[in-house]
Structures are given as structure tokens and as C-alpha cells.
N, C-alpha and C positions, 0 to 999 in steps of 0.2 A: 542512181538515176537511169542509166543504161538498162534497168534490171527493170524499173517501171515501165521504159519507152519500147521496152522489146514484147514485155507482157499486153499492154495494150494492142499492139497490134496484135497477138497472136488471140485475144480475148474480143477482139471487136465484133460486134454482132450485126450489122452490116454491111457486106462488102463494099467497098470505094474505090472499085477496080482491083488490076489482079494482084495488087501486090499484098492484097489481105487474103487471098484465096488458099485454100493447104496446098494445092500444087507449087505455091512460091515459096513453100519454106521447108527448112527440117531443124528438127528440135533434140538440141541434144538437153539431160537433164539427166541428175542423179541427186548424190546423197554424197560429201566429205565427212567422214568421219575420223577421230584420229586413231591411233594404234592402240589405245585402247578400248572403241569401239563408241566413244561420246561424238555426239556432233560436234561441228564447227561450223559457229557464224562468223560473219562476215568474210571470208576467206574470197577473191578476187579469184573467178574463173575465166581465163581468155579462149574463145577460140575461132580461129583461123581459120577461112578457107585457103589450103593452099595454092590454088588454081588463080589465086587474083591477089593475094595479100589480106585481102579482107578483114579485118578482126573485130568479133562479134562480142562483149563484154555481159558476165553474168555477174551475182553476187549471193553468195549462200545465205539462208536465211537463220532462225533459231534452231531449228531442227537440222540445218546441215545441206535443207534441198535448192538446189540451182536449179536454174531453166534458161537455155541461150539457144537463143530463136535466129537464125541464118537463112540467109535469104536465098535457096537454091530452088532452079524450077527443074522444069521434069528432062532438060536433056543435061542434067548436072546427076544424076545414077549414076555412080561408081565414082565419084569423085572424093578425095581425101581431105580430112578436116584435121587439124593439129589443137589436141586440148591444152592447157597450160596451166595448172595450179600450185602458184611458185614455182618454183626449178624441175618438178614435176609433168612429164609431158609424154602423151598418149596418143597414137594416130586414131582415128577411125574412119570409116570407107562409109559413106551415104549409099546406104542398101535401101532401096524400094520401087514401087511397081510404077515404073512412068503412068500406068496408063490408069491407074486409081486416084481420081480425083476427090474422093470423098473421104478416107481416113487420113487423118495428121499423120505425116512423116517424121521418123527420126529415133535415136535410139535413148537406153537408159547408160549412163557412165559413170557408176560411183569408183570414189577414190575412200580405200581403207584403207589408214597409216600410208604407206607408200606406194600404196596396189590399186593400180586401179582394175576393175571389172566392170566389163560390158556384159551389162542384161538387155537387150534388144527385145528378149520377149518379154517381158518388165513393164516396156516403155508405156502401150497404152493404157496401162491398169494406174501408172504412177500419173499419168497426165491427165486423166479422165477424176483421178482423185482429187489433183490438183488445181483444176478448172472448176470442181465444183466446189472445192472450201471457198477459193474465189467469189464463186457467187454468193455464198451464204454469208459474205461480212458485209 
């Protein structure tokens, strides 16, 4: 449910003020796969801002991909997020340009077997994918 109510907002096609705006949010999103390189659904991804406690909930789908939509605006750059997948837990630092209001913020974080990797440069190609399967169902 968490994984619906986070997508909606980040898919809504009208702003309703700023909190649907890209400057209020960053996204993190990847791909869990296990050690032997098969996806995993449903696996429960938490993450944190740690600046507030915050905890933002995702949920991997058939193919493995997550998407946890956080609510940070632009004087929140350089702020750290704590992923969580199971016992499994990875920082990452909210890297982007305060002053770019028009591209979605946030990075790519797959976890393989017990590894996670950040592809940052990933991100808009995996989420531009992902928004438009969206639309075509």
C-alpha cells in the first residue's frame, strides 16, 4: 500500500501544491536480486531520512524493482538516507543541484545478493522507463 501511495504522488499529473513538485522529493529505486542474480518480489525496502527519523516504505515488485519516493526539498542536498533490506543497510547522500527544478531527483541502489551498488547515473534512464510502463497499463 505504501508502494501505491508513494507512486501516486510521484506520477500525479497535476500539481496540488508543492508537495507534488520534483524539488520536494528524491527517489531512490533499484532492482534486489539474489546471489544468484534472479529477482526478488516482495522483499520490504525501508528508507530513512536520517535528519528526522522519517521512514519511507517501498516494496519490490516481480522483476525485483523498488521505488521509495522521500520527501526532501532543495535545502535538504547533502543530506543522508539509510536503505534497509532485511538486516541489510546501505547509507546514501541526496546528491543534486538545488537549483534544478525540472529533473526528478535521486539515485539508482540495487542490492545483489548482499551488495549493494549505487548507479546514480542509472537513475533517470531506470525511472523514465518506469513511468512510462506506468502509463501504458
Amino acid at each position: 500500500m505504501a508502494f501505491v501511495l508513494a507512486m501516486s504522488a510521484l506520477v500525479a499529473s497535476s500539481p496540488v501544491g508543492a508537495e507534488h513538485e520534483v524539488y520536494y522529493r528524491y527517489v531512490v529505486l533499484g532492482f534486489v536480486k539474489d546471489a544468484t542474480g534472479k529477482p526478488v518480489a516482495g522483499r520490504a525496502i525501508e528508507v530513512v531520512r536520517d535528519k528526522t527519523g522519517f521512514s519511507y516504505l517501498a516494496q519490490t515488485d516481480a522483476r525485483g524493482l523498488y521505488v521509495a519516493v522521500t520527501r526532501l526539498g532543495d535545502e535538504s542536498a547533502g543530506e543522508t538516507l539509510t536503505v534497509r533490506v532485511g538486516t541489510l543497510v546501505r547509507k546514501v547522500t541526496a546528491t543534486f543541484d538545488a537549483a534544478n527544478h525540472a529533473e526528478d531527483r535521486g539515485t539508482r541502489l540495487d542490492l545483489e545478493g548482499a551488495t549493494f551498488v549505487e548507479r546514480p547515473a542509472w537513475f533517470h534512464s531506470t525511472l523514465t522507463r518506469f513511468l512510462g510502463e506506468r502509463g501504458s497499463q
